[in-house]
N, C-alpha and C positions, 0 to 999 in steps of 0.2 A: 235740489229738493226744496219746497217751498214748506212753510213753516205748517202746522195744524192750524186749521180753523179755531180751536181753543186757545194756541197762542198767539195768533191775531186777533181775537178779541182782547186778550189783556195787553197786545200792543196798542192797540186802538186806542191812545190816552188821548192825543190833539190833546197834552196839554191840563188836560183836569185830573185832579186827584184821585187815587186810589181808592175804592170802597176801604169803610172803614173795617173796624177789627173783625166785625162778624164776617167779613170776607176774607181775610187774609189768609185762613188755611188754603181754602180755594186758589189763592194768589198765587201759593208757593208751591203747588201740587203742581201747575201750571208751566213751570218755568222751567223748559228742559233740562238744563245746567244745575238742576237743585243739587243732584245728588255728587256733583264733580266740587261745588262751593268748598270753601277752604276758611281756614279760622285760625288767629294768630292770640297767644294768649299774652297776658299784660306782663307778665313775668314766666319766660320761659323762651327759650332760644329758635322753638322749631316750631311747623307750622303743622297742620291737620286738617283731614278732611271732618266738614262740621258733623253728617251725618252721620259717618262709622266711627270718628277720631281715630282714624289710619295715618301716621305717619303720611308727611307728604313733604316731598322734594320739588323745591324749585327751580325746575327747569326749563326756562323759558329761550321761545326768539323774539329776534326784532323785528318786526314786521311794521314800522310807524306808519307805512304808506298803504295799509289793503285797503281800506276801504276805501280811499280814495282812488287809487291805481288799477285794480284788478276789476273783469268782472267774474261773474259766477265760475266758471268754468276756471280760469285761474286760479283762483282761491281754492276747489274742489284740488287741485293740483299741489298747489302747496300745502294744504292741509295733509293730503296723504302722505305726500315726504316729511314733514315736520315729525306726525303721527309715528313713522314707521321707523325716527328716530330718537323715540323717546320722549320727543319734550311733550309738554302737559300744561305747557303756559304760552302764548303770544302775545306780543304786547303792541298793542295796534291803537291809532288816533282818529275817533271821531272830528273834532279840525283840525286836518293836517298842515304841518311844517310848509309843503311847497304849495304856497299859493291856495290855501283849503277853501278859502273864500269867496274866491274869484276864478277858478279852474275847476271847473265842472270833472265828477267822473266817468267810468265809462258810458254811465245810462243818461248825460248829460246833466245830472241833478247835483246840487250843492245843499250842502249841511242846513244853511240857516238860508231866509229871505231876508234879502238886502243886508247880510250881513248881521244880522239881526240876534243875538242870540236869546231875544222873546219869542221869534218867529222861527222854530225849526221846521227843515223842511219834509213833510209827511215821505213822499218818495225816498230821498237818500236814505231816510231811519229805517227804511223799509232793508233795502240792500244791507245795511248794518245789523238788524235782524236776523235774516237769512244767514250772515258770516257766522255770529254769535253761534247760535242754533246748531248752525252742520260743526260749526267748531267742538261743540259739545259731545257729538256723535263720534266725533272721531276720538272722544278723551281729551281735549284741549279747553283749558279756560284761557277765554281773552282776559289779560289784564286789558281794561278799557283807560284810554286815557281819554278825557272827557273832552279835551282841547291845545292844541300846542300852545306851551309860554309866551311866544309872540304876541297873543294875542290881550294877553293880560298885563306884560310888562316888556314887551317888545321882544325881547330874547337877542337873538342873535341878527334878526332882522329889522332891526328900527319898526316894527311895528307889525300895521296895526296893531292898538288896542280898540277891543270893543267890547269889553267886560269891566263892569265895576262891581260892587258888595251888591247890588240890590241885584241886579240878572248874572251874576255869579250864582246867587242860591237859587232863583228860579230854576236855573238851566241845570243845577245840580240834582236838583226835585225832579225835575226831570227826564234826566238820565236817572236816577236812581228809580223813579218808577219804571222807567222801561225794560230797565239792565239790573236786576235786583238779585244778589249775590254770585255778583262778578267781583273780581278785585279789581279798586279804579285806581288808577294813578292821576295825581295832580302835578301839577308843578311844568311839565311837558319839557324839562331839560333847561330850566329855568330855577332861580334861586330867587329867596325873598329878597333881597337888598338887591336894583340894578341900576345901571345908565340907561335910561333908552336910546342913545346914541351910543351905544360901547363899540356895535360893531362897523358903524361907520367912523368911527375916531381910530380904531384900530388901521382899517386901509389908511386911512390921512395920514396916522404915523409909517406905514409900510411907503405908502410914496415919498414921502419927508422925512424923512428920518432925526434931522435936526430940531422935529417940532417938540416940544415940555408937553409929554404925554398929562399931564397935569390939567394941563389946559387944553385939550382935547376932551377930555372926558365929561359928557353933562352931570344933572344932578342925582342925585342919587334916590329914588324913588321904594317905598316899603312897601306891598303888595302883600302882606301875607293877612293882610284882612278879607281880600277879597279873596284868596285859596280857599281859605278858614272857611270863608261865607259860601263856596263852592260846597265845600267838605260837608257843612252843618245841612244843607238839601239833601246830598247821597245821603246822607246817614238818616235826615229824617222821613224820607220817602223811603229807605230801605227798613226800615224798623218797622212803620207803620205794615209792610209787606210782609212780615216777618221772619226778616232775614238780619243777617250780623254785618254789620257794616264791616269793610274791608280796604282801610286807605294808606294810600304810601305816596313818597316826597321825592321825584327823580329830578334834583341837580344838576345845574351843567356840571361839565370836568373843570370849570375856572371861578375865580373869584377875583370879585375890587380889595384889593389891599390899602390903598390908599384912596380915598380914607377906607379905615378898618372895617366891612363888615361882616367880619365873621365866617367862619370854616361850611362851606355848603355839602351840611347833612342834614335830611329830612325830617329830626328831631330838632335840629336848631331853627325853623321855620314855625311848626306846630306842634307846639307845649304849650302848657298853661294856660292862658284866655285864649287862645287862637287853636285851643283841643289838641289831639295828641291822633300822632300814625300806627296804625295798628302793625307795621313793618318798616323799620327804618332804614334809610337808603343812601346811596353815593352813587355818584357816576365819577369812577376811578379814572376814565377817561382810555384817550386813545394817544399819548402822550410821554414822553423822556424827553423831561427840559433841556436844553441844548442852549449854552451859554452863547454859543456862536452864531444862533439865527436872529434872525433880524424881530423877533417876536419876542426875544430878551430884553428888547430894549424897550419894548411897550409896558414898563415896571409896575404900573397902576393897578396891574392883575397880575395875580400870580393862579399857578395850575398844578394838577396832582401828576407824580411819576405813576402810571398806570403800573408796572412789573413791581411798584409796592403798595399792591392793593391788599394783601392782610394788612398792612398797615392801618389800612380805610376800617375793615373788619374788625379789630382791636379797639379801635376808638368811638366805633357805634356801642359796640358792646360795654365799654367801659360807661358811658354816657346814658344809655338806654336798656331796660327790663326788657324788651320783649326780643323778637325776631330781627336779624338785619343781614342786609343782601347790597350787591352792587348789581346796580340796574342798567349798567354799559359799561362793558370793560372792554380795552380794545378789541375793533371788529378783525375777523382774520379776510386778507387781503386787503386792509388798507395798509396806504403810507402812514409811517410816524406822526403824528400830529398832524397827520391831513396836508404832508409838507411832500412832491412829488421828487425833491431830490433825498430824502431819505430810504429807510429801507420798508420794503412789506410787512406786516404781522404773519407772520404765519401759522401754521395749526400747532406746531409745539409752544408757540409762545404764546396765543388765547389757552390752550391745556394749562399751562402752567398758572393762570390765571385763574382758570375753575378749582384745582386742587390748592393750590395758596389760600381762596378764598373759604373753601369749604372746612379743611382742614385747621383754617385759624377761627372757626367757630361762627360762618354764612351760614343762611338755612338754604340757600342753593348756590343759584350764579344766573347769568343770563347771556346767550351768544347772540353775536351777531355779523354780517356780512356789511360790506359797502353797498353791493345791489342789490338785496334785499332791500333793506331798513329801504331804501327809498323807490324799491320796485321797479329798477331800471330796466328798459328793453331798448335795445337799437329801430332806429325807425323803423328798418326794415321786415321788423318781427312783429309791427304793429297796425290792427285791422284799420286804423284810422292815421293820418297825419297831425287830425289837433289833438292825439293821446301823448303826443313823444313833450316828454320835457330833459333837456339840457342834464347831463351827467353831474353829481353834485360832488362837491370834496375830492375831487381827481379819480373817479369812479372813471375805469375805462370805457371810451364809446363803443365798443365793440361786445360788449360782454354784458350778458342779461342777468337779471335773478335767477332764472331757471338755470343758466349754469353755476352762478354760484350755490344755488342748494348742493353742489355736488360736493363743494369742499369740504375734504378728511375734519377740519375741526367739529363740521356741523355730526357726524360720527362719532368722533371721540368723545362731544359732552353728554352721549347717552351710555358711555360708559364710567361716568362718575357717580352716575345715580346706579347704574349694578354692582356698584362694591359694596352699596349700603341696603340693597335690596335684602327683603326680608328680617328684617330688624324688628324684635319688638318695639311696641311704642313706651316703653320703660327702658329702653336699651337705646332708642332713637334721642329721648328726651335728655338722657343722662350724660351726651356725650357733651364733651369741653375741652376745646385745645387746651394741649400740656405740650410743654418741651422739653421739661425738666428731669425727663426720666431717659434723655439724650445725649451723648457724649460725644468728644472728640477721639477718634482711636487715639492709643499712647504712643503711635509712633507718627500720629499727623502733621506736618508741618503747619498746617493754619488748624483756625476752630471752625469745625463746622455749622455750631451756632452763630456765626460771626457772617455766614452767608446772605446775601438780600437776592431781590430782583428776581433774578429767572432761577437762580443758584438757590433759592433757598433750602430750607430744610423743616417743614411743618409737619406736627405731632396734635393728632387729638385721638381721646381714650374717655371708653364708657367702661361700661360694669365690667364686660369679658374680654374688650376689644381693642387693639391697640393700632392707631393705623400710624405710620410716617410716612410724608412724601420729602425724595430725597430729587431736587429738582434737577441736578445735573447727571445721579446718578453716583454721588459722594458715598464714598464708607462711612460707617459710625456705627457708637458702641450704646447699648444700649444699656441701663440698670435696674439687672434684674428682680434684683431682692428690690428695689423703691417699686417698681411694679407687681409684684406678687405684693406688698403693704397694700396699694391703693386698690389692685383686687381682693381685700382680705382670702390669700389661695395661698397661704405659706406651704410651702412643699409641694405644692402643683407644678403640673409639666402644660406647655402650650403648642399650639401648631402656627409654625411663622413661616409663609408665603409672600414670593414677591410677586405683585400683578403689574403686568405690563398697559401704561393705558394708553397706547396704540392700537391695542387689539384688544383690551375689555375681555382677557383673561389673565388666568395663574398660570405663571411660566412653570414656578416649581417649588420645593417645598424645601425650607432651609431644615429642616429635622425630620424625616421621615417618623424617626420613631417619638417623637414628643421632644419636648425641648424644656428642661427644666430652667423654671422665674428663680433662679441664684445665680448669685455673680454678678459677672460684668461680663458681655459677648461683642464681637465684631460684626456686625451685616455688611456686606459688600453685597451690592445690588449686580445683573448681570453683566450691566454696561454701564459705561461712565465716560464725564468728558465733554460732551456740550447740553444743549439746549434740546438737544433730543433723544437724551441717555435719562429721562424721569422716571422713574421708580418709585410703586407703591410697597412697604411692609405690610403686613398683616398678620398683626400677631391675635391668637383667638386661646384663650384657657381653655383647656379640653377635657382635664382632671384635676380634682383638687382632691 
């Protein structure tokens, strides 16, 4: 479906500014996506849609390669599948990771001329367009990423850069006039402090091992001026449109330790003169450090355990007032660390990942796949032979995106946003991991609060509502009377259900007839035992 004639007039910028204020209603009546826009407040944990302030769950995929990799028809395809599982967010890169600038997409058109980011190119924005749009249609907000890291601080590729502060903000202006109340992300998997050689010194120590990763590593380069000066365009092309600007900070999973610069969360980037993210982030990564692998010895970085991403979750929120999310948490079917003699992710261990994070007080989560995020297809599934690129991070050659949309996990994370369906937005807003109303049964031999990683045991509680995810499917006890306090419900009875999130229901009902908030009780979930025994409580006050 091609966009209206009304909204190709207001994409029609080439570049020049927006009429001014006496046009801006007209601007935003315009913009199909008005009414799906989303809004994160400055002190308050959860996000909302701007127009109705509906309660809104963040539930995103990874998508970094459509624009580049797909065309129409493919994108029509994955949009329905994504659609018809829930999610309501994609997060997709206007310059992409492989080669954005020099690898033309399907319709042979590239982002910018000659690399140019003064000179975008009128055609590709067009196909970007059209994504946007039918994205809309279907219920889906692109988060936009305006450009992969690479390009600004090399990333993981030594390079290119071709962004500095001055066409940083132009090109922000204009994306922000094009794309005006989208959520954009910056950063593209990139942190402020880098080496632009990290990931070529990284192989040098993988073939040498003997080498002082010390001296491998170049200088250390600050780029968050030119983010900031991105950021300061979006915001002010989007305002003059009148819309809320909407910005977040996506992290690699790694950081330079030596020398020290600091923990990569998108609040430690843009604070104070370099302005502030309206959603603060982590990429928890795809990772369980392994003393034994040869990438232990490259010590100049060190990396997050992905299976303790509340971890990540705890420490945004300890740091920052508003919303915070993990913007890649490992994809299900890849290797550990990207490492082909390790094991898979599979769908119970991204689950445990969505309900860890959501339950230790995310405002959603984000999935994703190996063949998607890079929109893999086998030669032979492709109309052309100059479409096919090279499988990346040990992505099997055989195996497309379109078969991975099939995997169970991309399923199951639309059954973490129906536990919380229908929630006032005083009920939505209120909630706050607690653990402390959690116990060890008295005949336990360990603590179940003593659990990490996949095992854990996370608790968050609003006005009426109590959830706990018990990750391997552990007993524990629960305290009554401290929860009927923190409900003011002294003498109320509750209804406590375990939800299986395999199947995105209630199994069954531990009190049929009410369950009175006194005492001390035992919940035994219905299975237990590994990584695929996780169990939701659900307790709900039902009389006071």
């Amino acid at each position: 479906m091609r966009a209206s004639s009304q909204f190709l007039a207001l994409l029609a910028l080439g570049g020049a500014a927006l009429a001014a204020a006496d046009n801006e209603s007209t601007v935003s009546t315009a913009v199909p996506w008005k009414h799906l826009s989303i809004s994160a407040p400055s002190s308050g944990r959860y996000l909302h849609r701007t127009e109705s302030g509906k309660p809104f769950f963040w539930q995103a995929d990874t998508a970094w390669e459509l624009f580049h990799r797909l065309n129409r028809s493919d994108i029509e395809y994955y949009l329905q599948d994504r659609a018809s599982k829930g999610f309501n967010i994609v997060q997709a890169v206007v310059i992409s990771e492989l080669n954005g600038t020099t690898l033309p997409n399907f319709y042979g058109e590239l982002p910018l001329h000659d690399a140019d980011p003064l000179r975008p190119n009128e055609a590709y924005f067009t196909h970007v367009d059209w994504a946007v749009e039918r994205a809309a249609e279907h219920g889906i907000l692109i988060a936009l990423v305006p450009t992969w890291g690479r390009y600004v601080n090399c990333g993981w590729h030594d390079g290119p850069v071709i962004f500095n502060e001055s066409s940083a903000e132009w090109y922000g202006d204009f994306i922000g006039q094009r794309y005006p109340g989208l959520p954009k992300i910056i950063g593209g998997d990139s942190n402020g402090f880098w080496s632009c050689n990290t990931s070529s010194a990284q192989d040098a120590f993988r073939a040498d091992p003997t080498l002082d990763p010390k001296t491998l590593l170049g200088p250390i380069t600050d780029t968050r001026s030119v983010w900031s000066s991105m950021a300061k365009g979006l915001a002010n092309a989007e305002q003059e449109a009148g819309f809320e600007p909407f910005v977040s900070w996506h992290p690699t999973n790694m950081w330079i330790s030596t020398p020290d610069t600091g923990l990569p969360y998108g609040h430690n980037y843009m604070n104070g003169t370099f302005g502030r993210v309206s959603m603060d982030a982590v990429q928890s990564g795809h990772n369980v450090p392994d003393n034994n692998t040869l990438d232990a010895g490259f010590d100049v970085m060190m990396g997050w355990d992905s299976t303790l991403n509340y971890e990540n979750i705890a420490t945004m929120r300890a740091a920052f007032s508003g919303p915070v999310v993990g913007l890649e948490n490992h994809y299900e079917g890849a290797n550990i660390g990207f490492n082909a003699s390790r094991p898979l992710w599979n769908a119970s261990d991204v689950r445990h990942g969505f309900y860890n994070a959501y339950l230790s007080g995310s405002c959603g989560f984000t999935y994703g796949t190996q063949a998607v995020w890079q929109m893999y297809a086998p030669l032979d599934q492709l109309a052309r032979a100059d479409l096919y690129i090279e499988p990346q991070l040990q992505q099997p050659s055989n195996e497309s995106w379109r078969d991975a949309l099939e995997y169970p996990g991309a399923t199951h994370s639309g059954y973490v946003q129906r536990l919380f369906a229908g929630l006032s937005r005083a009920t939505f807003d209120n909630m706050q991991p607690n653990r402390s109303f959690i116990l060890s049964p008295e005949d336990a031999e360990e603590d179940v609060l003593a659990y990490t990683g996949n095992q854990y045991v996370a608790g968050l509680v609003s006005r009426e509502h109590y959830w706990v995810y018990a990750g391997y499917g552990d007993a524990f006890d629960l305290d009554l009377d401290a929860l009927a306090g923190h409900f003011s419900a002294g003498g109320a009875s509750a209804k406590a259900r375990w939800y299986d999130p395999r199947q995105g229901e209630y199994r069954n009902s531990t009190e049929s007839s009410g369950l009175a908030l006194t005492g001390r009780k035992t919940f035994v979930p219905p299975s237990s035992g590994s990584v695929d025994d996780d169990w939701v409580l659900h307790l709900k006050v039902v009389d006071a």
